[in-house]
Structures are given as C-alpha cells and as structure tokens.
C-alpha positions as CSV (number, residue, x, y, z in Angstrom):
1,X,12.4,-1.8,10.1
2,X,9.1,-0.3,9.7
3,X,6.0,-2.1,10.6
4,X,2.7,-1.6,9.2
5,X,-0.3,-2.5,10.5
6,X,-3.7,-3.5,8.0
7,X,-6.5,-1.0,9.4
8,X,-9.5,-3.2,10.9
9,X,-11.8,-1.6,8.7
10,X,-9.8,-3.9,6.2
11,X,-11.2,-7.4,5.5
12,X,-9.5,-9.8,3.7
13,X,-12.0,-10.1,1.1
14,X,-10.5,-8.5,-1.1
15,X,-11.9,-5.6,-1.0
16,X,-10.6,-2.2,-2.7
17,X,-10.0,0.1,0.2
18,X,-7.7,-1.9,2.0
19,X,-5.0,0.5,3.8
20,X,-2.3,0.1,6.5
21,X,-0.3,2.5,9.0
22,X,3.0,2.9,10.4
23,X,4.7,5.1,12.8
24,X,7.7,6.9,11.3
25,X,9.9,9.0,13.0
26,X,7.8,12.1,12.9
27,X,4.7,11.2,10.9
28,X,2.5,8.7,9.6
29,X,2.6,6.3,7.2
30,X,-0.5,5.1,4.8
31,X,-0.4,3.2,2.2
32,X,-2.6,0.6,0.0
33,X,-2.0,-2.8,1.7
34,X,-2.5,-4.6,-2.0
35,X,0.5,-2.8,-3.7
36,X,2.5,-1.6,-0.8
37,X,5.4,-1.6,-3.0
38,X,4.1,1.7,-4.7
39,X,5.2,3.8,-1.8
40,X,3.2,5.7,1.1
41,X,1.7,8.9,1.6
42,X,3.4,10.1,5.2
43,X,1.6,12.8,7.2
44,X,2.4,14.9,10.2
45,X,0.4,13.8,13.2
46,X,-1.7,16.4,13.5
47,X,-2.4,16.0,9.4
48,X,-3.0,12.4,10.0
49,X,-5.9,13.4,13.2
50,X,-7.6,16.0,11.1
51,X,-7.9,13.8,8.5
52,X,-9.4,10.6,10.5
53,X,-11.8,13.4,11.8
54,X,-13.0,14.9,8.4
55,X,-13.2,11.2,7.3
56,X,-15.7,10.6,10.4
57,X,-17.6,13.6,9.8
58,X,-18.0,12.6,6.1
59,X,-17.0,15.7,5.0
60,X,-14.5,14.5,2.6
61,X,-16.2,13.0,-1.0
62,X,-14.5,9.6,-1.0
C-alpha cells in the first residue's frame, strides 16, 4: 500500500494548496491532500528535484 505523506508546508487550516507525496516504484507521487481520490500526478525523480528547485527559485508563476 502506498503511503502518502501531507507536505509541512500544509496546515490544517484549510487552506487551498494542501499537497502530499509518496514514493512509487520509480517516481513520485503528488497529489491534492483534499480530494486525493482524483488521482496523482507521478514524476520521475529527477522531474520531481527540478521541480522543487524551480519552485524555490520562483521561477515558476504559481
């Protein structure tokens, strides 16, 4: 069974941009910790790293 774990940027405040994480067997899981039922975006690990970086650099318009 897959476990996913609520990032800790999350608060349970009920805030919109709560997400979670899972190691699959070869990438990473995301999905919307509020409606996890609507599936998950899964990204190679090296997708999954350049995206935390671009998301610390701002460079993406989120």
């Amino acid at each position: 069974m897959t476990q996913w774990r609520k990032s800790s940027r999350s608060a349970d405040t009920g805030q919109a941009n709560c997400v979670e994480l899972a190691r699959l067997t070869f990438a990473v899981g995301i999905r919307d910790s509020k409606a996890p039922e609507a599936g998950h975006l899964a990204l190679s690990p090296q997708n999954f790293a350049e995206l935390v970086s671009r998301i610390r650099r701002d460079e993406l318009n989120l």
